[in-house]
N, C-alpha and C positions, 0 to 999 in steps of 0.2 A: 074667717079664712082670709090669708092675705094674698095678693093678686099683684104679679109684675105688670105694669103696663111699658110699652117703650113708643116713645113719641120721634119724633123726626132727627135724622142726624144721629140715631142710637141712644137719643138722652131715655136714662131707664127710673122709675119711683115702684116703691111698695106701696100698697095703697088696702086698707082694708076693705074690707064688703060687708058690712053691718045689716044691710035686708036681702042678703044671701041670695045674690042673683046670679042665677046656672050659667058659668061662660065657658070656654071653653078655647084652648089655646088659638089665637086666629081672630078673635073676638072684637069685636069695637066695644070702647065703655067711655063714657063720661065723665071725669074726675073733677075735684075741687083743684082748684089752682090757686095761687095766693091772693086773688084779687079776680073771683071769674071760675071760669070751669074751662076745662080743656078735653083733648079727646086723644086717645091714643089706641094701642092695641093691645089684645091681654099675649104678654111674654113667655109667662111663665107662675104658675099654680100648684099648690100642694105645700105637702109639710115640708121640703127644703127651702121654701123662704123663710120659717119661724127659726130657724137655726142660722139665717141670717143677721146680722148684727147694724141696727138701722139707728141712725141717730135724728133725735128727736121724734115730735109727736107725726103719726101718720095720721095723712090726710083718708078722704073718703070716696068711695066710687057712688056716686049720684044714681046713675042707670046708664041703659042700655039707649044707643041713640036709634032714634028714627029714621028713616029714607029721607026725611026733611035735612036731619042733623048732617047725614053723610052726603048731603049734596052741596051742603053749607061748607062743611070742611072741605072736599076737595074745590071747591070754588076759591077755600084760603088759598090752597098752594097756588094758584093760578096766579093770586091777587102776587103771590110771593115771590112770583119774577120779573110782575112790573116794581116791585118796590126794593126790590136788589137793582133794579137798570137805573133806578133813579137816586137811590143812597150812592152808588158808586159813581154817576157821575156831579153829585155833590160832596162827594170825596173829592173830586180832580179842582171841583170849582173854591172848596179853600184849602187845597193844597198840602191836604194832610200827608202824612207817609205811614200808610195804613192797607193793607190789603184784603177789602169786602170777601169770605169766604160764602156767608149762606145768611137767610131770613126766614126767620119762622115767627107764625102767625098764630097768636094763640087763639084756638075754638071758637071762644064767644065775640073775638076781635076787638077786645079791650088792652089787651098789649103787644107787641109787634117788637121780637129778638134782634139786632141787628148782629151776629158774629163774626170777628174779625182779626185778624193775627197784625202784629207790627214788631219791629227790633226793639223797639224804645217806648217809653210812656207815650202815648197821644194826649191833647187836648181838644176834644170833640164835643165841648160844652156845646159852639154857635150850632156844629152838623145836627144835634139833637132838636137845639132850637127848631132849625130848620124843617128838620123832619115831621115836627110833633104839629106846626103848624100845617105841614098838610095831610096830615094822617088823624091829627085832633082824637088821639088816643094814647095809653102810655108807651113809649119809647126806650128801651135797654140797649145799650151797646155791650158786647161783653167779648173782651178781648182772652185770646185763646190760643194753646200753642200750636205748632209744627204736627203735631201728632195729633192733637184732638180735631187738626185741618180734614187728617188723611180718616180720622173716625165719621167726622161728619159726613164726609163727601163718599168717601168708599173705592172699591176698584179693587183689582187684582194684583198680587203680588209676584214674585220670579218665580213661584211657586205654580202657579198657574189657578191658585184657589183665591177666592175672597178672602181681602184683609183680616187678618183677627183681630184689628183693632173696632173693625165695624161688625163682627160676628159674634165671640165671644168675650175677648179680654173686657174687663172692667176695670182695671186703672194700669197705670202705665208704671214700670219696675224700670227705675235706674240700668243702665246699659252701658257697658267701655268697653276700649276694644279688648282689655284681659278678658274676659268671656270667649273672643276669638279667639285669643293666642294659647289659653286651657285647650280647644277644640282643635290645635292646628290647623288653623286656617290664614290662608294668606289674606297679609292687611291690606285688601284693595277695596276702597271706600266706595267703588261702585258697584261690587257684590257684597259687600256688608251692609249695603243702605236701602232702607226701602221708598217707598214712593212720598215719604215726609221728607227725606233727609236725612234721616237719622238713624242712625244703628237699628240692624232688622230686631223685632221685636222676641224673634224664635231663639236668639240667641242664649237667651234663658232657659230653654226648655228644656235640655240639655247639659246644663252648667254642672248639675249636682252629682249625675252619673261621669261626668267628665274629672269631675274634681273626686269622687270617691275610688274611681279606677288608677287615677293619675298617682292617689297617696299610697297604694300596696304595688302599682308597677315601677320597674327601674326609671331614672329620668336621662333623656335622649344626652350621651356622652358623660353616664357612667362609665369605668371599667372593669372588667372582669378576668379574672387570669385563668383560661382555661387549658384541655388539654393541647389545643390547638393553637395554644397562644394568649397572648391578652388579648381580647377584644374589646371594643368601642360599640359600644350601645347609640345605633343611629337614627332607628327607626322605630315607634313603640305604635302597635293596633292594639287600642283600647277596646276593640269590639273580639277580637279571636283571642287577644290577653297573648298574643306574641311579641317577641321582641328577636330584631334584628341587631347582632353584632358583626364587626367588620374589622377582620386581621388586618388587609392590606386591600387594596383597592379590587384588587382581583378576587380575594378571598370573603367570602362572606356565609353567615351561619343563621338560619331561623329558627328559633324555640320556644317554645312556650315556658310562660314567664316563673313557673313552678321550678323546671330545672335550673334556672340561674343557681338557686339556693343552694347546691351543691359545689359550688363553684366561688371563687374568693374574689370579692368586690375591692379593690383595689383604691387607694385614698391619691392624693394628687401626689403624695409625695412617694409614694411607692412607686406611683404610675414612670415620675421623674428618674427613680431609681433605675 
């Protein structure tokens, strides 16, 4: 059976369970790590992982830890805010242009994450030096974007719910602002953005019913010649499938978008006629 584990910052692995040990979602387990063991929580179990699509060999779930084990881990996290106050102000002291997000500490304390965002390539060879001498364990830096910032760390969105980048999404889908401009939405970069900077993620969620409505309804300044006159297609609600025309400023007609069809759609040069 295969077993999600998810370890710090949302990072998630599949991991088999080869001496079939009963967990249960909420779980602590033990896993192979590349070099060590590590410890995480069980995510997520049953047959929708096997229809999952996993690249390369899965690692294995060791066991179930002890009250030894789990005082050991959270004793890392502790270890992992002296060792962020001190990476980062050995970031200030060679003056790199790098910005310390988070540290994680793997289980058995043989490797120690440093993750970090920057605009531009670093050269953090000496800071690892640095590091490795007084931690005399392996050392990773692993630089990371804007959005995998706001996964790691978490927090609420204008939504007033938890990020989906730290709840459910698993990779991150290309974003512009056509997505907005499909949804009618005004282009203000401070309601279109979320707490990374970057175009809200939800913007997607939506796209396909927007774009599938968009292709069978009128688009805002068609015309139509009806009995009231031509009108001017101003307004279109993709949710009630009406559409507003507008004779003159004073005149104006809501319909549902089935009656246009009775009605003759008018070409720019007719319109001009």
């Amino acid at each position: 059976m295969l077993i999600e584990i998810l370890f710090k910052g949302e990072r998630r692995d599949i991991y088999k369970n080869p001496q079939q040990f009963p967990f249960k979602i909420g779980d602590y387990a033990i896993v192979e790590a590349e070099k060590g063991e590590d410890l995480g929580v069980v995510n997520q179990l049953g047959s929708m992982l096997e229809r999952k699509k996993v690249e390369g060999e899965l690692r294995n779930i060791i066991r179930k830890p002890t009250l030894k084990d789990l005082e050991y881990y959270h004793s890392n996290r502790k270890r992992e805010k002296d060792a962020y106050r001190l990476c980062r102000g050995k970031i200030v002291d060679h003056g790199l242009d790098m910005k310390l997000v988070d540290v994680e500490y793997q289980f058995d304390g043989n490797k120690i994450t440093f993750y970090f965002t920057a605009e531009k390539r670093v050269d953090f060879r000496e800071l690892v030096k640095d590091l490795a001498t007084v931690y005399k364990v392996r050392i990773e830096l692993r630089q990371i974007g804007v959005r995998d910032e706001a996964k790691r760390i978490g927090g609420y969105g204008s939504c007033g719910r938890n990020l989906c980048c730290s709840t459910f999404l698993k990779e991150f889908e290309p974003i512009t602002t056509q997505c907005a401009k499909e949804q009618n939405l005004p282009l203000n970069p401070q309601k279109l953005s979320g707490l990374c900077g970057r175009l809200l993620c939800c913007l997607m969620y939506e796209r396909d019913f927007y774009r599938q409505q968009m292709e069978k309804l009128p688009s805002v300044g068609a015309r139509y010649k009806t009995s009231a006159g031509v009108g001017v297609v101003t307004n279109v609600d993709v949710f009630s499938e009406k559409v507003t025309l507008s004779y003159t400023p004073e005149k104006q007609e809501c319909l549902p978008y089935q009656e246009l069809s009775q009605y003759e759609l008018l070409t720019d040069t007719e319109s001009e006629a």
